[in-house]
C-alpha positions as CSV (number, residue, x, y, z in Angstrom):
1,X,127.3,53.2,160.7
2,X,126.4,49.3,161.1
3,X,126.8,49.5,164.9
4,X,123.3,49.4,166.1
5,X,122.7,45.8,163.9
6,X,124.3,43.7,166.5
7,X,121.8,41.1,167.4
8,X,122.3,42.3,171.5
9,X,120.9,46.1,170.5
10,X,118.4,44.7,168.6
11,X,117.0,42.0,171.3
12,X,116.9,44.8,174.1
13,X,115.5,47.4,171.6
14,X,112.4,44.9,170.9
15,X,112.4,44.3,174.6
16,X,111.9,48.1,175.7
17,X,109.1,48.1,172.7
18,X,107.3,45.2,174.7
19,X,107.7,46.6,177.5
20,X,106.7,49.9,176.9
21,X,103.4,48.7,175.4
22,X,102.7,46.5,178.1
23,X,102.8,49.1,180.0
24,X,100.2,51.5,178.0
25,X,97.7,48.8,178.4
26,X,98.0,48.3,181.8
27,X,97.6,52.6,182.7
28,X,94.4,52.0,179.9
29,X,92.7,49.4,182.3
30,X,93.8,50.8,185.9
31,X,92.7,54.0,184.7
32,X,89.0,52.7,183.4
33,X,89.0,51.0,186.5
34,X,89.5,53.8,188.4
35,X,86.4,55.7,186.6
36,X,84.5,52.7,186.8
37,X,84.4,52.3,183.5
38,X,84.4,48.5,183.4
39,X,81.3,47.9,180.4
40,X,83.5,48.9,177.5
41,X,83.1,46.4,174.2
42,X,85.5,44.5,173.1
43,X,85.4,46.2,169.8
44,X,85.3,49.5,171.1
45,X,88.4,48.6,172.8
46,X,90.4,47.5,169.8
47,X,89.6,50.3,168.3
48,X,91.0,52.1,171.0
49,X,94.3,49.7,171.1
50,X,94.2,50.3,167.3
51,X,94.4,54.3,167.6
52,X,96.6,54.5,170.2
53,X,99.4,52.2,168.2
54,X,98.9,54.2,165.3
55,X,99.4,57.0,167.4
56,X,102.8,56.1,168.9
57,X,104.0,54.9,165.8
58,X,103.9,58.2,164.3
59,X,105.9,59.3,167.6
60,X,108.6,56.7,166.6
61,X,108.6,57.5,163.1
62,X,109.4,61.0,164.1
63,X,111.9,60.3,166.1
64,X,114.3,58.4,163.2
65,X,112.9,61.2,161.1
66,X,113.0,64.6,162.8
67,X,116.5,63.7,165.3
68,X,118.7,62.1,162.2
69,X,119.2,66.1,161.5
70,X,120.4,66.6,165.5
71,X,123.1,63.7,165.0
72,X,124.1,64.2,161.7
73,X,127.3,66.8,162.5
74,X,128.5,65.2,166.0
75,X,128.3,61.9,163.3
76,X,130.4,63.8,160.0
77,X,132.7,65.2,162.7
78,X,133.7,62.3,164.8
79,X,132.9,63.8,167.9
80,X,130.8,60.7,168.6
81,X,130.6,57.3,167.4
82,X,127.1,56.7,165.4
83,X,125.2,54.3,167.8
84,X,126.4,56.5,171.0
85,X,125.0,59.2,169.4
86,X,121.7,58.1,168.3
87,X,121.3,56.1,171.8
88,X,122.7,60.0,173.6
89,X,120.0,61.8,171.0
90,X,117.3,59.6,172.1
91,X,117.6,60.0,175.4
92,X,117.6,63.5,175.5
93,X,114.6,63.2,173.9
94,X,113.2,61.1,176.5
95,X,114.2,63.6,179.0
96,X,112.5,66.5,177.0
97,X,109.3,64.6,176.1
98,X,108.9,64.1,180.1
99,X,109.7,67.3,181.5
100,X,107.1,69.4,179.3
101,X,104.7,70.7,180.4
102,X,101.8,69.9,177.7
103,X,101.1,73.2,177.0
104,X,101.8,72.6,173.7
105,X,99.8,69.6,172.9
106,X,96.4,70.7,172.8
107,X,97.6,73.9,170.4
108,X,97.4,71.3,167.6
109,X,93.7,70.7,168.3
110,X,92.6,74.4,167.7
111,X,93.4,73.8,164.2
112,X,90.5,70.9,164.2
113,X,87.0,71.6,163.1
114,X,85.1,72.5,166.6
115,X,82.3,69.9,165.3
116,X,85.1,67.2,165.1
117,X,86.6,67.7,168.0
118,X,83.2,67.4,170.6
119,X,81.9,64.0,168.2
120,X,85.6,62.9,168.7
121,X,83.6,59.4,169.8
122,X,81.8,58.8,166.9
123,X,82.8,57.6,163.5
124,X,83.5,61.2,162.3
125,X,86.3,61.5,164.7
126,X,87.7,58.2,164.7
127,X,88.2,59.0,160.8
128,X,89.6,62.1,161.8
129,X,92.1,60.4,163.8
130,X,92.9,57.4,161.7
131,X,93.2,59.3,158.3
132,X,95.6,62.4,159.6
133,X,98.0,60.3,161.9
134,X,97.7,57.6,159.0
135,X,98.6,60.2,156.4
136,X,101.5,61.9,158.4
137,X,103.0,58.6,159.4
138,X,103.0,57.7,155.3
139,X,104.7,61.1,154.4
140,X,107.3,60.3,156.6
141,X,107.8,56.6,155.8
142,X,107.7,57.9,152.0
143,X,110.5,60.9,152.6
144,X,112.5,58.4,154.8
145,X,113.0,55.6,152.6
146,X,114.5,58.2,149.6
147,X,116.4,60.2,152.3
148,X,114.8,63.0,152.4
149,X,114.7,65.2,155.7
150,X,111.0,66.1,156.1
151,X,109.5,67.9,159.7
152,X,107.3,65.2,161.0
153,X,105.4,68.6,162.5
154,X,104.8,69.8,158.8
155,X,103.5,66.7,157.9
156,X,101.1,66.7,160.5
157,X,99.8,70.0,160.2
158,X,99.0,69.1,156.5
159,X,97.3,66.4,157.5
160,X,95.1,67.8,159.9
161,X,94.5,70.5,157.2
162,X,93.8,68.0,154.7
163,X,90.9,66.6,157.4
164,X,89.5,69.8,158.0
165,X,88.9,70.6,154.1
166,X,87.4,67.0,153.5
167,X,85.2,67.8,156.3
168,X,84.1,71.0,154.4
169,X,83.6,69.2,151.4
170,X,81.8,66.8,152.6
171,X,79.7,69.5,154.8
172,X,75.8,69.8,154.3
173,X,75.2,72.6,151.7
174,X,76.1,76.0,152.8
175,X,78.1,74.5,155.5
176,X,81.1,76.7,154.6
177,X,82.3,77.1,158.5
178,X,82.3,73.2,159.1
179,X,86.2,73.0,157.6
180,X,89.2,75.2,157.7
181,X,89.7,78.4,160.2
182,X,91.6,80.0,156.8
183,X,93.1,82.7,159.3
184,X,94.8,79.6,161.5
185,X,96.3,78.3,158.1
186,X,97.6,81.8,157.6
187,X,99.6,81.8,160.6
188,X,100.7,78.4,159.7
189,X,101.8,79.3,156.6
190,X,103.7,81.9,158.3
191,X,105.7,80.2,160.4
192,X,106.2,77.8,158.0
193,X,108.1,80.6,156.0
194,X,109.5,82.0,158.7
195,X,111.5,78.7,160.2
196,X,114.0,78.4,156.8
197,X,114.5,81.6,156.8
198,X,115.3,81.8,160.1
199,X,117.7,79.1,160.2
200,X,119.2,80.2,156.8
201,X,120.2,83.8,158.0
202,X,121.0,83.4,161.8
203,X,123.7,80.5,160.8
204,X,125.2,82.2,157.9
205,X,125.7,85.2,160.7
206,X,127.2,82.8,162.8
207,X,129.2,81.1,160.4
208,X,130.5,84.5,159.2
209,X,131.4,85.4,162.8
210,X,133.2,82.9,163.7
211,X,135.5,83.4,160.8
212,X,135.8,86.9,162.1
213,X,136.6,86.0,165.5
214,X,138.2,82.6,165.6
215,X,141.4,82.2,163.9
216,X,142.0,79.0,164.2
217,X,142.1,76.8,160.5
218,X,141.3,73.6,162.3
219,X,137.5,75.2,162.8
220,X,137.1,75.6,159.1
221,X,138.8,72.4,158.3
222,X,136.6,68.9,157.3
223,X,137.9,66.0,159.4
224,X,141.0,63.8,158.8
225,X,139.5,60.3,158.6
226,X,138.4,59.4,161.7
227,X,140.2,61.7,163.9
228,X,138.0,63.8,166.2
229,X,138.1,67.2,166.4
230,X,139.7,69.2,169.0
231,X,138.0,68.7,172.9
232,X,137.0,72.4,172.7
233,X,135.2,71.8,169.1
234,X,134.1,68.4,170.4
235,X,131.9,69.9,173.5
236,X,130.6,72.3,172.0
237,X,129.2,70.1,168.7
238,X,128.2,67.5,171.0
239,X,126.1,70.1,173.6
240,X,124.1,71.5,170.9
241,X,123.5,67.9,169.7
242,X,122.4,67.2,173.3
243,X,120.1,70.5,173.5
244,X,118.7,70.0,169.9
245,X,117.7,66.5,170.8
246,X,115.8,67.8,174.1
247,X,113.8,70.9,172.6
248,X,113.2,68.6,169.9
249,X,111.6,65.7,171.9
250,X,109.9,68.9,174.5
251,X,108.2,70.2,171.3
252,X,107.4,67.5,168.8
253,X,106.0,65.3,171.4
254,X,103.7,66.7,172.7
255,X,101.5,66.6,169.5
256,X,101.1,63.2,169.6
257,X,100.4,63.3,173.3
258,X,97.1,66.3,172.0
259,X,96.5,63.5,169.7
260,X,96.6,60.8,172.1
261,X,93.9,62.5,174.8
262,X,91.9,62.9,171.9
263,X,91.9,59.1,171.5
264,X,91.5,58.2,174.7
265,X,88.3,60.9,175.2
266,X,86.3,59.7,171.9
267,X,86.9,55.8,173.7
268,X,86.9,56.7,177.0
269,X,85.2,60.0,178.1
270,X,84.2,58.9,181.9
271,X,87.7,58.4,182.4
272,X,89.8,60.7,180.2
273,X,86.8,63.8,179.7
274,X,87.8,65.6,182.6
275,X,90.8,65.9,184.6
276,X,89.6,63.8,187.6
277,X,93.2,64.4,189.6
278,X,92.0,67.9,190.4
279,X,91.7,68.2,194.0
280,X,88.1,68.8,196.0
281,X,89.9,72.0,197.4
282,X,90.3,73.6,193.9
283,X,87.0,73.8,193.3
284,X,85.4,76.7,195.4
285,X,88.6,78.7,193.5
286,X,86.7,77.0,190.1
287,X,83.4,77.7,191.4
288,X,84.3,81.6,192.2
289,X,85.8,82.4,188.8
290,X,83.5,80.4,187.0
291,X,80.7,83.2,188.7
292,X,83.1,85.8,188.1
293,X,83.0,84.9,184.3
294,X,79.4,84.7,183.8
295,X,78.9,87.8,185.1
296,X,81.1,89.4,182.6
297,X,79.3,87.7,180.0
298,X,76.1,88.7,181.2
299,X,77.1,92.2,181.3
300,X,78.0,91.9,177.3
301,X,74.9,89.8,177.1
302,X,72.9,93.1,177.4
303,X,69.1,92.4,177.6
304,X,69.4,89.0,174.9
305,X,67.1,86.7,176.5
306,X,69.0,83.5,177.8
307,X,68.5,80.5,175.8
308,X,68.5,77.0,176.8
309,X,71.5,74.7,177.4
310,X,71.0,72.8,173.9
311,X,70.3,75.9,172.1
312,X,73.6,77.7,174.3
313,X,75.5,74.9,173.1
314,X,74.5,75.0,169.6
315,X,75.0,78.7,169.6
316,X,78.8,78.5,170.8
317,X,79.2,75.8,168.7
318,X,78.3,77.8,165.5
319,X,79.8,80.8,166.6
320,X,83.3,78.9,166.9
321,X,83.3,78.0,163.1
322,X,82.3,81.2,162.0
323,X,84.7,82.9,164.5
324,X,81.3,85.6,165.3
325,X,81.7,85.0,169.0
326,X,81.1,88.7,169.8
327,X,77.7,89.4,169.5
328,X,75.4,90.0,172.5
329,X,73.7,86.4,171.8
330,X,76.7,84.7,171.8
331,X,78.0,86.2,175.1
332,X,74.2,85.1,176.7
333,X,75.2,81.4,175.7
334,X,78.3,81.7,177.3
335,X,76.7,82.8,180.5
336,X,74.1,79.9,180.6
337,X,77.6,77.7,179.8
338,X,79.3,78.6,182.7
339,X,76.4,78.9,184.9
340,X,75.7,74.7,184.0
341,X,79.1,73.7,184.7
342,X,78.7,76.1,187.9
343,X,76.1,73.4,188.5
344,X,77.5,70.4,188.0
345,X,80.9,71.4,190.0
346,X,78.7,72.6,193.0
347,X,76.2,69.4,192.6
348,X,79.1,67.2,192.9
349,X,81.8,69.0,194.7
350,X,84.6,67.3,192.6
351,X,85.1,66.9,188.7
352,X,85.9,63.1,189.6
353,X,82.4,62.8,191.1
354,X,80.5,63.9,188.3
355,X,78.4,61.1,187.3
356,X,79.3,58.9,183.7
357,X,76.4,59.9,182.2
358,X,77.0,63.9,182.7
359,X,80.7,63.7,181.7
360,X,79.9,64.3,178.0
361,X,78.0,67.2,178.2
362,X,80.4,68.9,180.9
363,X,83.4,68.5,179.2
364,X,81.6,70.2,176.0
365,X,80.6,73.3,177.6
366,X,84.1,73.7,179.6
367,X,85.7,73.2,175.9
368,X,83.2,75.8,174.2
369,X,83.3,78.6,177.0
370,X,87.4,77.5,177.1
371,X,87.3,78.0,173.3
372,X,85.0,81.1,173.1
373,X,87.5,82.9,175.7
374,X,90.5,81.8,173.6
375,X,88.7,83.8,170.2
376,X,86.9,86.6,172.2
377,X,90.6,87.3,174.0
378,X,91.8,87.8,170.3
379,X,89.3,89.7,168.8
380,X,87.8,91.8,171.7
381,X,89.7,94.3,174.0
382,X,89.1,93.3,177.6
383,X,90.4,95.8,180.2
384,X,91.1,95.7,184.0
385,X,89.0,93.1,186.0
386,X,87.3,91.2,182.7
387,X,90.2,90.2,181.3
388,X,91.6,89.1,184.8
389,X,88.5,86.9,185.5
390,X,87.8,85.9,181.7
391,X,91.8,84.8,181.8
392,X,91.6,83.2,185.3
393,X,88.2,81.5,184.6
394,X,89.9,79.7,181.1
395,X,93.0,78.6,183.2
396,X,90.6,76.6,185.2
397,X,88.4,74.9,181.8
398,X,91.6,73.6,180.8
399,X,93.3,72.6,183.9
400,X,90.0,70.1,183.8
401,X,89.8,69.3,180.3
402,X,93.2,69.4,178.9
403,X,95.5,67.6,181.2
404,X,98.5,65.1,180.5
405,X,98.2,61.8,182.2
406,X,101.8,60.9,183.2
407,X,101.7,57.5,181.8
408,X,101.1,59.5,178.1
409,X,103.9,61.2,178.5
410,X,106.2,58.1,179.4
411,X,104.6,56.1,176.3
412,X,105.4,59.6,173.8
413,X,108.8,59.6,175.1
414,X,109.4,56.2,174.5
415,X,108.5,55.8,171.3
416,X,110.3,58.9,170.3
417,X,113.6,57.8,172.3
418,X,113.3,54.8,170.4
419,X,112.7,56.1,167.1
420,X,115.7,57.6,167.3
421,X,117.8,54.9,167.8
422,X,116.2,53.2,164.1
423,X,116.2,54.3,160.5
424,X,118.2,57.3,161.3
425,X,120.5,56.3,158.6
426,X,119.4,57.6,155.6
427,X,118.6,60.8,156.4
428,X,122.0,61.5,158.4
429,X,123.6,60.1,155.2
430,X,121.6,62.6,153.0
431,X,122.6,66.0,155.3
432,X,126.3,64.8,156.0
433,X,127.1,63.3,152.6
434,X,125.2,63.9,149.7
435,X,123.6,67.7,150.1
436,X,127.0,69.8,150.4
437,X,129.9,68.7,147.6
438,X,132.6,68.7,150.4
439,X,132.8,67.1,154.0
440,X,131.0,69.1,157.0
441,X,133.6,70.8,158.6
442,X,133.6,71.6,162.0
443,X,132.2,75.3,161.9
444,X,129.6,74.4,159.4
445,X,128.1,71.8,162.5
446,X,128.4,74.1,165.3
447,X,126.3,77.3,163.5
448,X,123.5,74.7,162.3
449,X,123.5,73.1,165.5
450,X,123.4,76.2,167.6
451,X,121.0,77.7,165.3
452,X,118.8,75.1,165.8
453,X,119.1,74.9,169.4
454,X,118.6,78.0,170.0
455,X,115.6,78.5,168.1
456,X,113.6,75.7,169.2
457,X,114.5,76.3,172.2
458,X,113.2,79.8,172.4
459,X,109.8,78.5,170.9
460,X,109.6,76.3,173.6
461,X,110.2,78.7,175.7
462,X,107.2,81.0,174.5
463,X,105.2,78.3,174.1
464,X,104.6,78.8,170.1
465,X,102.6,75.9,168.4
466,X,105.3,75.4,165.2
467,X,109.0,74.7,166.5
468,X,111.3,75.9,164.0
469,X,112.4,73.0,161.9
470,X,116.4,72.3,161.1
471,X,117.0,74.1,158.3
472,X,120.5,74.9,158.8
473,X,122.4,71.8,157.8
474,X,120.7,72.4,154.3
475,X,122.1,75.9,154.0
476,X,125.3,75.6,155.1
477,X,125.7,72.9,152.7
478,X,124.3,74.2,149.9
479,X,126.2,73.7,146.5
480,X,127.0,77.4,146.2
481,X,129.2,76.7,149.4
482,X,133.0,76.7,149.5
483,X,133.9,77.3,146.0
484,X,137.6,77.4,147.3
485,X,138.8,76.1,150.6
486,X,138.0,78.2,153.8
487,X,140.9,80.2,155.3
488,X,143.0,78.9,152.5
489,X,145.5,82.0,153.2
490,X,148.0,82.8,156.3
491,X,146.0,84.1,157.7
492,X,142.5,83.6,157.8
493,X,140.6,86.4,155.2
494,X,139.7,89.3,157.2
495,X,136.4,89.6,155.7
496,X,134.0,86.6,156.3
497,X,132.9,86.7,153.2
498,X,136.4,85.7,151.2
499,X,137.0,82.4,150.6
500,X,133.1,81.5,150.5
């Protein structure tokens, strides 16, 4: 357990730290370069440094947090040694964090007042920022240093809850739309209930199959000292290990990297507004859906006269926190929306060659029509050719507004490779030792483990905004368990539930 203390793993974990943050600063300054963004204050960008540390260090916080649950059976059983299997964990992490896609991390953001999200570059969103990633990161510190296994992903979703209802609060009167979207929170809630009860049933079927099926006592048996288990046993506890550890680090980081972009927009918007890697020769495509979109709007529009582009944008904007986007007025904003960025892209020819000054206003009405499509798609049935174009035409508004640069990813799966390899103690302590009253035996590790592979894996898969978190250790190793010894007959109980 004391492995990782050695003065050699600490030197080169502090050097990879270094080096990784080098690294973040020097993308930060190529990339303003690049956008010719070379007039930014000093103070404006230690605020920025400021954010974006804060930001990674929830990352690593989650990764000693969330992953101590993924290592905790390979660790009980002896199919790995502790520090290979926090050092295995975290780079499996590593490896998930950089394969995703980002799909996920701009879900987090719909939870977000609309209002907070476009002034992301004022002092409203920088407290936005500071106090939920501030508040997250203390939960977890909190939980971790009594041993408690918490979901980093839970603790940010309260936090960003707890932002949204200060907002209201603090809302001009009769403001009531400036704060939580209670209908998001619902489905939050939801999948918060749904993920323990998921775990908890699909492992105690598991668990109660394989004492069905396999008859072999050694499965059902806590190990001898340090002894591993059998290579069959040992694969298998150490793959699932291995798969948890990757959904885990293709799921959870990709919030932070949502959270990052939002950073780097508010500081940087020339540069980080709008996806400036998108080729000149995507745009015509842009150019024809974004036409193909306002006429469909217009057509709902009916004969509402078209308002201006502040008053359009005001309009969307308020429709958003109300969630009334289908009204005739509403779609006539949406028309003069798309038929401005229609503009701009046509002006310019490229989303890299819109000038500074316009970026701002660009990347607000791609988010609002982006937005407005997202609720309308929801709410309204769209048949045949409109849903084909509205769909088409949002693909496009967030291939240029929510994009991944790679270096983000690299610095996210860094810190959450690292954080993985620190402070994992306590909580593996905690679901090996002290929440069960015997040893983890073999079968116990395997069900959680594959429980929770499978699960987050599947979420992935489906792109769902709330991985399920792992529950399973808990429940297997519940005090109600193993009252007598499993398979404590020759032979094993025929029915899986005797000798529970």
């Amino acid at each position: 357990m004391n492995a990782g203390e050695a003065p050699a793993f600490r030197l080169l974990f502090l050097t990879v730290i270094a080096a990784a943050l080098a690294f973040v600063g020097y993308s930060v300054l190529t990339d303003l370069q690049a956008a010719g963004e070379h007039g930014i204050a000093v103070g404006a960008f230690a605020l920025l440094a400021l954010a974006l540390l804060i930001a990674l260090g929830f990352e690593f916080v989650n990764g000693f947090h969330d992953t101590a649950n993924a290592v905790a059976t390979v660790i009980y059983t002896n199919s790995m040694p502790p520090l290979v299997a926090v050092v295995w964990s975290g780079m499996w992490n590593l490896l998930g964090v950089l394969v995703s896609s980002g799909a996920v991390a701009y879900s987090v953001v719909t939870l977000l007042p609309v209002e907070l999200i476009l002034q992301v570059g004022g002092g409203a969103g920088h407290a936005m920022i500071f106090a939920l990633l501030i508040a997250a990161i203390l939960w977890n510190l909190a939980t971790w240093a009594l041993g408690i296994p918490n979901s980093s992903s839970h603790a940010l979703i309260g936090s960003i809850m707890g932002v949204g209802i200060a907002n209201q609060l603090m809302a001009p009167a009769g403001m009531a739309t400036y704060g939580v979207d209670w209908s998001q929170v619902q489905k939050v809630f939801s999948a918060l209930l749904f993920s323990p009860l998921c775990g908890f049933i699909l492992s105690m079927l598991l668990f109660w199959t394989f004492r069905v099926l396999i008859r072999q006592r050694v499965l059902f048996e806590a190990p001898e000292g340090h002894k591993p288990p059998p290579l069959w046993i040992r694969g298998m506890l150490i793959g699932t290990c291995t798969g948890v550890s990757y959904f885990h680090g293709g799921n959870d980081g990709q919030k932070g990297m949502g959270l990052i972009m939002l950073i780097l927009i508010g500081a940087a918007p020339t540069a980080y507004a709008l996806n400036r890697a998108m080729p000149e020769t995507a745009m015509p495509a842009f150019v024809q859906m974004a036409g193909d979109a306002s006429t469909v709007f217009q057509h709902h529009a009916k004969e509402v006269r078209a308002p201006s582009v502040a008053d359009a944008r005001s309009q969307v904007t308020e429709a958003l926190r109300n969630r009334h986007v289908d009204t005739p007025q509403v779609y006539s904003a949406l028309a003069v929306l798309s038929d401005d960025i229609t503009a701009s892209v046509k002006g310019y020819h490229s989303l890299n060659a819109i000038p500074a000054a316009e970026v701002p206003n660009v990347r607000t009405d791609m988010y609002l029509v982006s937005d407005a499509i997202r609720v309308l798609t929801k709410t309204t049935v769209f048949e045949g050719k409109e849903a084909a174009d509205l769909k088409g035409f949002m693909g496009q508004l967030n291939a240029g507004t929510r994009f991944i640069p790679t270096w983000v990813k690299i610095a996210v799966a860094v810190a959450l490779g690292m954080g993985t390899m620190v402070g994992w103690k306590r909580i593996v302590v905690t679901v090996g030792e002290k929440i069960g009253k015997t040893h983890l035996n073999y079968a116990q590790g395997a069900s959680a483990e594959i429980v929770a592979m499978g699960t987050i894996g599947w979420r992935k898969a489906l792109g769902c905004r709330f991985p399920l978190r792992i529950f399973s250790q808990a429940v297997l190793r519940a005090p109600w368990r193993q009252q007598v010894p499993a398979c404590s007959g020759a032979p094993c109980a025929p029915w899986p539930w005797r000798g529970l």
